[in-house]
C-alpha positions as MATLAB code, in Angstrom:
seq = 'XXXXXXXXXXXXXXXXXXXXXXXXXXXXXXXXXXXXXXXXXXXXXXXXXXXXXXXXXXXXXXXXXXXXXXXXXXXXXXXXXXXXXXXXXXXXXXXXXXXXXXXXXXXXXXXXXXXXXXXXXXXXXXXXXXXXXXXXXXXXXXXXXXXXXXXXXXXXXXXXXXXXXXXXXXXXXXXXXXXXXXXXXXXXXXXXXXXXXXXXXXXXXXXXXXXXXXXXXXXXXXXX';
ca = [
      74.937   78.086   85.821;
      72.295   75.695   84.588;
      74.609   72.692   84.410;
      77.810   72.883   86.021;
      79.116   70.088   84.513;
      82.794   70.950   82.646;
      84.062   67.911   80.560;
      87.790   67.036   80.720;
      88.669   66.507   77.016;
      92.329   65.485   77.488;
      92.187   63.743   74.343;
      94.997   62.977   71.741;
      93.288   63.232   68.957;
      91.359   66.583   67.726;
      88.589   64.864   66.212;
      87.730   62.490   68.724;
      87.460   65.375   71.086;
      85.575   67.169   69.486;
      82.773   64.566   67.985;
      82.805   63.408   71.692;
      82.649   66.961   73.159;
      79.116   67.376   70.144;
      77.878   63.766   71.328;
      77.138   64.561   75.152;
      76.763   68.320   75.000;
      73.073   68.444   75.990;
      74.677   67.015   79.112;
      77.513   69.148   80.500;
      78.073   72.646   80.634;
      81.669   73.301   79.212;
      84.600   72.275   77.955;
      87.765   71.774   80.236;
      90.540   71.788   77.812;
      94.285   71.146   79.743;
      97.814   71.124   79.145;
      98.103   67.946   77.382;
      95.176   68.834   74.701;
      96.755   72.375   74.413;
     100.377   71.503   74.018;
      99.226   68.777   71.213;
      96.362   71.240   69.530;
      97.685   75.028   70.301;
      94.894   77.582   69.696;
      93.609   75.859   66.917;
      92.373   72.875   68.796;
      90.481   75.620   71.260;
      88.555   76.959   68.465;
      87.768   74.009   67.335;
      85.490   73.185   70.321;
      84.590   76.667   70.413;
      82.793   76.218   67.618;
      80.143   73.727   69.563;
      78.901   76.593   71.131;
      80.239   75.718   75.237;
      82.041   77.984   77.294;
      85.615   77.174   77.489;
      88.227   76.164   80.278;
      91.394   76.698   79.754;
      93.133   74.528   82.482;
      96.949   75.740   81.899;
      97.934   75.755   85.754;
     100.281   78.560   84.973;
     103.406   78.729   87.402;
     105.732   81.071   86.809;
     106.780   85.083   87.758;
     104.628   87.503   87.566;
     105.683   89.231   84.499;
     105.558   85.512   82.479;
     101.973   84.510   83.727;
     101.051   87.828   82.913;
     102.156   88.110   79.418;
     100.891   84.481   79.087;
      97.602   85.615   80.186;
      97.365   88.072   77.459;
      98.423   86.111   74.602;
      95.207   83.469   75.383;
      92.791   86.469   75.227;
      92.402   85.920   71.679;
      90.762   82.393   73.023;
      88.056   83.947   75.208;
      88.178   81.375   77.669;
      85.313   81.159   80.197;
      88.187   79.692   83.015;
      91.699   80.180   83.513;
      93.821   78.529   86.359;
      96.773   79.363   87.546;
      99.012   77.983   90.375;
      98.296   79.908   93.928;
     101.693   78.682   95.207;
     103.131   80.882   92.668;
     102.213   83.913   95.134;
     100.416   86.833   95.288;
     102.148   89.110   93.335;
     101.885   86.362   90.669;
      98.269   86.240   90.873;
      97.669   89.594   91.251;
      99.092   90.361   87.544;
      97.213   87.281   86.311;
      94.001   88.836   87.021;
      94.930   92.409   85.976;
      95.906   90.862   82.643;
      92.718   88.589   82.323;
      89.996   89.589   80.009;
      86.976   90.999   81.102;
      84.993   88.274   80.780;
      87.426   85.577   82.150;
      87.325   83.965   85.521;
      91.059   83.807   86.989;
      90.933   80.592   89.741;
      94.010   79.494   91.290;
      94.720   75.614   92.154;
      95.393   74.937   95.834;
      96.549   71.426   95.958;
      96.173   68.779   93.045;
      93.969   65.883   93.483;
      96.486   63.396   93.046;
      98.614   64.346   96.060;
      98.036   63.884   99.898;
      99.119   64.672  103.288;
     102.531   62.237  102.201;
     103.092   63.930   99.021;
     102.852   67.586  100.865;
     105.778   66.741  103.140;
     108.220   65.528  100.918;
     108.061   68.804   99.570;
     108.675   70.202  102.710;
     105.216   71.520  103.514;
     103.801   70.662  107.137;
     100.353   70.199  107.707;
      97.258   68.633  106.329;
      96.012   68.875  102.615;
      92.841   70.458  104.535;
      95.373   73.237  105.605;
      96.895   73.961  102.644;
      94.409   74.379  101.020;
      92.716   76.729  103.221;
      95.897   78.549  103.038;
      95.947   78.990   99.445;
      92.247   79.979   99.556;
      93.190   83.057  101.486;
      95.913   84.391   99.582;
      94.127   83.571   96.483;
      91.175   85.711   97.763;
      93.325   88.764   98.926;
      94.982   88.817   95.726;
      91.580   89.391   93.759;
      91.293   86.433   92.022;
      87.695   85.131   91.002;
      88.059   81.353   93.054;
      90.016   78.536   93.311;
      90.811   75.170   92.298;
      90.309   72.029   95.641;
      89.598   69.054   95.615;
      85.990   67.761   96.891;
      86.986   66.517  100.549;
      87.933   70.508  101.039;
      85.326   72.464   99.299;
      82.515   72.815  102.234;
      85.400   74.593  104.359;
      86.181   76.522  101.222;
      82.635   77.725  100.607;
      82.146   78.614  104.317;
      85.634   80.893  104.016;
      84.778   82.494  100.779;
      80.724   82.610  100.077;
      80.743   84.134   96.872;
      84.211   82.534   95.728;
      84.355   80.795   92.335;
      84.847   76.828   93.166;
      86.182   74.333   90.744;
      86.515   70.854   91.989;
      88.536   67.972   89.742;
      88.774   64.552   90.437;
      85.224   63.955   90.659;
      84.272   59.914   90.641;
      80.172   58.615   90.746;
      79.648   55.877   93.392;
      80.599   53.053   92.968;
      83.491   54.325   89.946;
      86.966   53.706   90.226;
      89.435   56.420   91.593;
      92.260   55.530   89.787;
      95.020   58.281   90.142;
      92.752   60.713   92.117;
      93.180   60.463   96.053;
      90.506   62.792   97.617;
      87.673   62.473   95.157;
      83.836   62.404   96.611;
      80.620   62.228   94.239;
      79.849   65.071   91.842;
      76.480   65.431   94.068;
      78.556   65.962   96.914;
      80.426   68.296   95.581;
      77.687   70.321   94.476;
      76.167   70.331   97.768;
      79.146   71.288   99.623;
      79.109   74.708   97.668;
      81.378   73.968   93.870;
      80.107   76.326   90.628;
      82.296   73.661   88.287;
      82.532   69.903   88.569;
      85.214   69.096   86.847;
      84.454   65.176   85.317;
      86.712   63.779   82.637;
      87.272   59.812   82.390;
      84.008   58.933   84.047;
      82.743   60.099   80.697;
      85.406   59.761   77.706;
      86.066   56.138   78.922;
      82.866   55.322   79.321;
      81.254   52.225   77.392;
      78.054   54.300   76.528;
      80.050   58.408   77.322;
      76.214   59.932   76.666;
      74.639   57.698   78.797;
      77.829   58.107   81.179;
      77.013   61.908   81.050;
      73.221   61.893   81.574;
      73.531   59.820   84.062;
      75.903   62.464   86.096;
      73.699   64.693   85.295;
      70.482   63.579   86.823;
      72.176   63.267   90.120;
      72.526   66.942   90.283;
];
């Protein structure tokens, strides 16, 4: 991948995605579209920014049995999507119909832990241990169930690469130096993260808030 670079377009209106998406394209290397742009735009709003001509990230997080992720799986393959994520706490039988239902030419990655929880956050939900092993957890039965990589966070994805060589990395939550976190908790630079072994850099606000988003976005990209 020449640019790894996917753009977070979580935006609520269509058009501004998209002439956004057309202003810095020279500069990333997809499109990450999530639940919030596909709940308000549906299929429609996916071939919209099809049509600039970048490979597509569908970032649905599906969670749910097998037979429901499954059939969900299948009724996006009319979308091509490059990327598809599901949830890898929704188990291996889960994940292991998500990728037999996947299209041939779509990577299934499962999330491990979101970027906007911690160590705290993991055990009020009962789960003991650090986000470092939970993830690594996740990473395993992610692997053993076939899928193509998974979803961490930045602070985790060296240990992730050295686990699974050839695994598919995505990392979120990405911040420049010197930019402001704001909901993310274990972010690190996208250079970082590139070094440490991610195929996807996940970058959203440091771009589509941006004063100057192309200069924003070339910027990013000549630190890689």
């Amino acid at each position: 991948m020449s640019n790894p670079v996917y753009l977070a377009l979580d935006l609520p209106q269509l058009r501004e995605a998209k002439e956004l998406a057309g202003k810095v394209r020279a500069h990333i290397g997809g499109v990450k579209l999530g639940l919030e742009f596909f709940c308000a735009h549906g299929a429609h709003g996916v071939h919209t920014l099809a049509g600039l001509g970048l490979p597509i990230f569908l970032d649905l997080k599906l969670h749910d049995i097998p037979n429901t992720v499954a059939r969900a799986i299948q009724a996006i393959h009319v979308l091509e999507p490059a990327i598809v994520t599901i949830h890898a706490s929704g188990g291996r039988a889960m994940m292991e119909d998500a990728k037999a239902a996947a299209g041939e030419h779509t990577r299934v990655v499962a999330v491990t832990m979101l970027t906007s929880l911690d160590e705290r956050d993991l055990a009020r939900t009962g789960i003991d241990g650090t986000p470092h092993d939970q993830v690594l957890r996740l990473t395993d039965l992610a692997r053993e169930a076939g899928l193509d990589g998974v979803v961490c966070s930045g602070k985790e994805v060296k240990a992730v690469h050295e686990r699974w060589k050839d695994g598919f990395l995505v990392v979120p939550g990405l911040r420049p130096a010197g930019a402001d976190a704001a909901d993310q908790k274990r972010t690190v630079t996208p250079r970082q993260a590139r070094d440490d072994g991610a195929s996807v850099l996940v970058i959203g606000r440091p771009i589509t808030r941006a004063e100057d988003p192309l200069a924003a976005a070339r910027a990013i990209e000549a630190t890689l």
